[in-house]
C-alpha positions as CSV (number, residue, x, y, z in Angstrom):
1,X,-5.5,2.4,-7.3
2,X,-6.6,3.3,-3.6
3,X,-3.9,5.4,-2.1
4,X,-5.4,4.2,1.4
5,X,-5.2,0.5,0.9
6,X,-1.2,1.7,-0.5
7,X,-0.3,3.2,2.3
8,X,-1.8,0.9,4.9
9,X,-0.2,-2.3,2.9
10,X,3.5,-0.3,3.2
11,X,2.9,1.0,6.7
12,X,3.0,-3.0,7.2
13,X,6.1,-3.8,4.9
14,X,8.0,-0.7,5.9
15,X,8.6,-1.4,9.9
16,X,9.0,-5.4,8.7
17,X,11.4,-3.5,6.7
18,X,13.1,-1.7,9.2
19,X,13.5,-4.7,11.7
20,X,15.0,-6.9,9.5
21,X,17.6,-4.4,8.2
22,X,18.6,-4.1,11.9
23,X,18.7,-7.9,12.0
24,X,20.9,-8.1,8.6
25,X,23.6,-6.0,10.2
26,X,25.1,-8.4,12.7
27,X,24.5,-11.1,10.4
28,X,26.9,-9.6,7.7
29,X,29.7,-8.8,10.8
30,X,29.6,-12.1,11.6
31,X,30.2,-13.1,8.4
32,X,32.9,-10.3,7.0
33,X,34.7,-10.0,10.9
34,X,33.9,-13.1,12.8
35,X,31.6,-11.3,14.9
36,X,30.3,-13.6,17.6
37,X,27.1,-13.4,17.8
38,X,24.1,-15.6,18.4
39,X,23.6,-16.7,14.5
40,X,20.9,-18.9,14.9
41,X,18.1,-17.1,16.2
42,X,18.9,-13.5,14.6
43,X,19.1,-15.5,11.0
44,X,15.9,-17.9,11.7
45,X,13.9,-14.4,12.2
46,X,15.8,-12.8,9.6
47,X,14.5,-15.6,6.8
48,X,11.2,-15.5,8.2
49,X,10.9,-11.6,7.9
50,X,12.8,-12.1,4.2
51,X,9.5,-14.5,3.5
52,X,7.4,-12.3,4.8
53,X,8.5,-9.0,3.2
54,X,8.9,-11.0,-0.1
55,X,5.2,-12.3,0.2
56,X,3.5,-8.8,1.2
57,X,5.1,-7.2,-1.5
58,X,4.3,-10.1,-4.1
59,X,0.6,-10.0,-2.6
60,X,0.6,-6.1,-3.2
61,X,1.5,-6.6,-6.7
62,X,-1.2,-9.7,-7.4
63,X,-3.6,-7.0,-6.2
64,X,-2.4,-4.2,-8.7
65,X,-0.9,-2.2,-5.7
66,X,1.9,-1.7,-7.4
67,X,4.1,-3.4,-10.2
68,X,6.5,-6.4,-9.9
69,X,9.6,-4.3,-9.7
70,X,8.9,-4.7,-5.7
71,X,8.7,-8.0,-4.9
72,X,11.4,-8.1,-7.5
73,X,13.7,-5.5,-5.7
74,X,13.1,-7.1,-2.7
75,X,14.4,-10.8,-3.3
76,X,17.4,-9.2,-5.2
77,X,18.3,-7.0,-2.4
78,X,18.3,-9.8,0.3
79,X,15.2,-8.1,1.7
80,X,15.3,-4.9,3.4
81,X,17.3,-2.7,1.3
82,X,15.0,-3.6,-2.1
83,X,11.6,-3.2,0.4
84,X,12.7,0.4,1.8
85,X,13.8,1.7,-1.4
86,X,10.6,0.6,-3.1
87,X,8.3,1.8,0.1
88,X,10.3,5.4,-0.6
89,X,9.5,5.4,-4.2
90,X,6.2,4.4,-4.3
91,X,5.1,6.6,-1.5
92,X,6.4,9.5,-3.4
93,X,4.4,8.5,-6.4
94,X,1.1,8.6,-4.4
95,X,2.2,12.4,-3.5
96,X,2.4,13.2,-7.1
């Protein structure tokens, strides 16, 4: 296991991450308090970065980055919450 090619991999997934949490946010108002807000363009980027953080951290795991419990995390969690957790843990494996 290369702890560069790690870190490099979740330095990617982690601002992804980051973004699409922000994106999540008014999409759940909207939903729970009829906050109006342009739903069409923050959801079409939030699926895109959903398929995009599901397939970096699938891609991680074909490569033996890490295990499936990622990818895994990441489609159970809608996304962001699952990819941030999982960038925490693993990166404080590699410092162990």
């Amino acid at each position: 296991m290369n702890r560069d090619q790690i870190t490099r991999r979740l330095n990617v997934i982690l601002p992804l991450a980051i973004i699409d949490a922000i994106l999540l946010v008014p999409l759940v108002l909207h939903r729970l308090a009829d906050l109006d807000v342009p739903v069409f363009p923050i959801g079409m980027t939030h699926g895109l970065l959903f398929i995009a953080l599901v397939s970096l951290c699938a891609k991680g795991a074909l490569d033996g980055l890490w295990s499936w419990w990622f990818p895994i995390a990441t489609v159970l969690t809608g996304g962001p919450p699952g990819s941030i957790v999982g960038d925490i843990v693993i990166r404080r494996s590699l410092r162990a």
